[in-house]
C-alpha positions in Angstrom: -2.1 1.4 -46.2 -4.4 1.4 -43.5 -3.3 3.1 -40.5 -6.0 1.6 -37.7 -9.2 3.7 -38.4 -8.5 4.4 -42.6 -6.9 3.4 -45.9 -4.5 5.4 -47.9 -3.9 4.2 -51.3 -0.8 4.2 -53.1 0.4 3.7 -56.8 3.3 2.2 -57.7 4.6 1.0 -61.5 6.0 -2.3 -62.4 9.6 -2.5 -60.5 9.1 0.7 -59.0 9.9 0.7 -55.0 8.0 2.9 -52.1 9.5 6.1 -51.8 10.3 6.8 -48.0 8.9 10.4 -47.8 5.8 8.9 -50.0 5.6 6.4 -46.4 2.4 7.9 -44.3 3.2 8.8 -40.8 2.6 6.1 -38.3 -0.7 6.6 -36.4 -0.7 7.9 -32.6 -0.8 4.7 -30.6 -4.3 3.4 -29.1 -3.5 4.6 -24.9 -2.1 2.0 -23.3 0.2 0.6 -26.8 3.2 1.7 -28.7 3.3 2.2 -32.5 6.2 0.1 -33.9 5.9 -0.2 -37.7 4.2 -1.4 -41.1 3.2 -5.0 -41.6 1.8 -7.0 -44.2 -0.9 -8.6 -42.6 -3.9 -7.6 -40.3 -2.4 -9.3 -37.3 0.5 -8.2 -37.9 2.7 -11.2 -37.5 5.0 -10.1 -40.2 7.0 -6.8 -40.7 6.6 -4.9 -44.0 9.8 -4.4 -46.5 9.2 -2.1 -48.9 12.0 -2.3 -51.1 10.4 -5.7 -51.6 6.9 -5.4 -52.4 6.4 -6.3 -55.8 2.6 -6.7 -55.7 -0.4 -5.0 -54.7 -0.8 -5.0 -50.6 -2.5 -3.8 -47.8 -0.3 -2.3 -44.9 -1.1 -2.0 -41.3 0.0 -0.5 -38.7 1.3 -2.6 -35.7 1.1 -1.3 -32.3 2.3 -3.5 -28.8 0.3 -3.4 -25.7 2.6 -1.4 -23.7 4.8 -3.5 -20.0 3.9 -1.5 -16.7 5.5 -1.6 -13.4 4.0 -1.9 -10.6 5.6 -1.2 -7.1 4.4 -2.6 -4.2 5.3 -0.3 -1.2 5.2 -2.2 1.9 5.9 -2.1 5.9 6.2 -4.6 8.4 4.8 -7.6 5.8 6.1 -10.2 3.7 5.6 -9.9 -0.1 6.2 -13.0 -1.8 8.1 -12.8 -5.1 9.7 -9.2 -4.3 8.2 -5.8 -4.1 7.5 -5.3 -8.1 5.6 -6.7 -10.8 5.0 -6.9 -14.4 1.5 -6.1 -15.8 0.4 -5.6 -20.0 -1.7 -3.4 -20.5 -5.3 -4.9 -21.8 -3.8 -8.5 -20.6 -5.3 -10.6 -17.6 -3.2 -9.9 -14.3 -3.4 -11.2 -10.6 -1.9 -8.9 -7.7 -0.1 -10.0 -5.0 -1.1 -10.9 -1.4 1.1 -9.2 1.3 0.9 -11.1 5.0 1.8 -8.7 8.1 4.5 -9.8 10.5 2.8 -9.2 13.7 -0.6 -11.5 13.7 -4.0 -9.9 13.7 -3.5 -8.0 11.3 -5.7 -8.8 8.0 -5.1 -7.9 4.1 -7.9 -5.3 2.5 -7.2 -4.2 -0.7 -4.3 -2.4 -2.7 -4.6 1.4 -3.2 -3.2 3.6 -5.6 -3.5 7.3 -4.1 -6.5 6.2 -1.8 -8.0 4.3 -4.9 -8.9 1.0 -4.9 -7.2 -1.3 -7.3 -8.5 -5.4 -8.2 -7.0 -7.6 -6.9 -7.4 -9.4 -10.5 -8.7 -8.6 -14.0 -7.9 -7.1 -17.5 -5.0 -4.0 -16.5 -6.5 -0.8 -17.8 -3.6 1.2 -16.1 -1.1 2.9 -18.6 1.3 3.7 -16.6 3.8 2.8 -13.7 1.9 2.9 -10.5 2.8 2.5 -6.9 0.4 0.4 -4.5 0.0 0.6 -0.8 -1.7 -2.1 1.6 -4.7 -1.3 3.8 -4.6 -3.6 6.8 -7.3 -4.6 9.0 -6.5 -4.5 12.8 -8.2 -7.1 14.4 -6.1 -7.7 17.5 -7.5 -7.9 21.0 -7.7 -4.5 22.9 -7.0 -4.9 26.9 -7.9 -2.2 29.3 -5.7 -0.7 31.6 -7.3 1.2 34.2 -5.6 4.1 36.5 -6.5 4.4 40.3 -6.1 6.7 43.1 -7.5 5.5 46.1 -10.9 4.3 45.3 -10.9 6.8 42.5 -10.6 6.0 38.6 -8.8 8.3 36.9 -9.6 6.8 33.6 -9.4 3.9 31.5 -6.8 3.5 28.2 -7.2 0.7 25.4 -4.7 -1.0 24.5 -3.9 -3.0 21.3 -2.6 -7.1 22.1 1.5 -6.4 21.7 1.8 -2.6 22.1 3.4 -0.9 25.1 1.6 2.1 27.2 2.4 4.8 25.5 3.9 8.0 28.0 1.9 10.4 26.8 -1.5 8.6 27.7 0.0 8.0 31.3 -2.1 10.6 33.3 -0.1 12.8 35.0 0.2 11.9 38.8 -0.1 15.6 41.0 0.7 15.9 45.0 -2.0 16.1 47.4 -1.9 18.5 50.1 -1.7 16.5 53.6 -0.4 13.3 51.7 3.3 11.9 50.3 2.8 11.1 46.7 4.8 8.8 45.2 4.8 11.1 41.2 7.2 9.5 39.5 5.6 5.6 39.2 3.0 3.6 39.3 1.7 0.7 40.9 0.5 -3.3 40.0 -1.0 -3.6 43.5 -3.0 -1.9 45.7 -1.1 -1.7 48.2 2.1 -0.3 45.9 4.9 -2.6 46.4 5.4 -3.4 42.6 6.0 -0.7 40.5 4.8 -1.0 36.5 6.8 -1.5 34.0 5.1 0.6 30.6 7.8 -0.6 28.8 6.6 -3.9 28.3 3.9 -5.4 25.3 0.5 -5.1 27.1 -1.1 -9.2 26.8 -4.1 -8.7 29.1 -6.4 -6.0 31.3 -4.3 -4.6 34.6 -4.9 -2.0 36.5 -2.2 0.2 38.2 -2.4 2.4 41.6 -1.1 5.6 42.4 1.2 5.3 46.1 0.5 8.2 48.3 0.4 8.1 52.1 -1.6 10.5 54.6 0.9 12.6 56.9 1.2 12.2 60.3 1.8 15.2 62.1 2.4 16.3 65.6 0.5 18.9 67.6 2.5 20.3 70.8 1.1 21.7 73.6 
C-alpha cells in the first residue's frame, strides 16, 4: 500500500480478505487536495474493494485537488457572469474583468488584502478568498477658482462628473465698510447669477464673492 511518499506491505493467505483495523490510515492530504480513499491503480482511476482482492496489489492513495471560491467584491462596476467564481486548486484559471459605470475610470489588478492576485495562471490559493478592484482615475480635473475682488482666494480641482464639495467652499467673512453677500456665490463678476455647487462640474469656472462698499452720510 503506498500512501504517497512510502509502501506498506501486507500479507494475506489464499481466500483470506483485508481486515479493516489491518487498513493503514489515509495519508494527510498534499495542501491544496482532499484525501478520499484507496485505489488500485497509480492514477487512481479506479476505487479499491477489499473484500475483493484476490491477488497481490499495490494500493494508493487518492487525493482531489480541492474547488475554491472566489468572491468578487465590487462597487459601482459591472461584473460579467456574477460576483463569484470557481477555481481548482493546481488547475489553469482566468479572472474576471470588472468595467466601472462612470467612464474614466480604468481596471488595475485584483487584490486580496492589498495583495496582488494574476489575472491568470496555475491557482495556488487553498482557500476561499475575497478580491477587490483597484481602479485607475483617469478623468479630467477642471479648476474652479474663488474671487473676491481682484483677489484669489484659492483654486479647488475638481474631478470631470463630481459636484463642489461644501466643505472645500471657503468660507465667505464680512468686511468692515462693505455689504457682503455670505451666504452665495457668484458665476459673474458682476454677481447676478448665483452658483449652483450642486451640479456635476464639466469644465474650469470661476465664482465671485458679491459685496458692495457703503455709502454713508456725513452731516454738518
Amino acid at each position: 500500500i503506498y500512501n504517497g511518499s512510502a509502501y506498506t506491505s501486507i500479507t494475506l493467505n489464499v481466500g483470506e480478505t483485508l481486515a479493516q483495523a489491518d487498513i493503514p490510515t489515509l495519508p494527510m492530504a498534499d495542501r491544496g487536495y482532499n484525501v478520499v480513499g484507496w485505489c488500485i491503480d497509480e492514477a487512481c482511476e479506479n476505487q479499491a474493494d477489499f473484500a475483493t482482492i484476490a491477488s497481490s496489489t499495490t494500493l494508493y492513495a487518492k487525493q482531489n485537488a480541492n474547488i475554491y471560491q472566489i468572491t468578487y467584491s465590487v462597487e459601482n462596476a459591472t461584473l460579467e457572469g456574477g460576483s463569484t467564481q470557481a477555481v481548482t486548486f493546481g488547475k489553469a484559471y482566468q479572472l474576471k474583468t470588472p468595467v466601472y459605470n462612470v467612464a474614466g475610470f480604468d481596471f488595475v489588478q485584483w487584490v486580496a488584502d492589498e495583495t496582488p492576485i494574476p489575472m491568470q495562471g496555475t491557482w495556488d490559493i487553498d482557500s476561499d478568498i475575497t478580491l477587490t478592484p483597484v481602479w485607475q482615475d483617469n478623468r479630467v480635473s477642471y479648476t474652479v477658482t474663488f474671487m473676491r475682488g481682484n483677489t484669489k482666494l484659492g483654486d479647488l480641482s475638481v474631478k470631470d462628473g463630481e459636484v463642489v464639495s461644501a466643505a472645500d467652499i471657503p468660507t465667505i467673512t464680512q468686511k468692515t465698510g462693505y455689504t457682503v453677500d455670505t451666504q452665495n456665490w457668484y458665476v459673474d463678476a458682476v454677481c447676478t447669477t448665483v452658483a449652483d455647487f450642486s451640479k456635476a462640474v464639466t469644465s474650469s469656472f470661476t465664482v465671485y464673492v458679491k459685496e458692495s462698499a457703503n455709502t454713508y452720510t456725513i452731516t454738518y
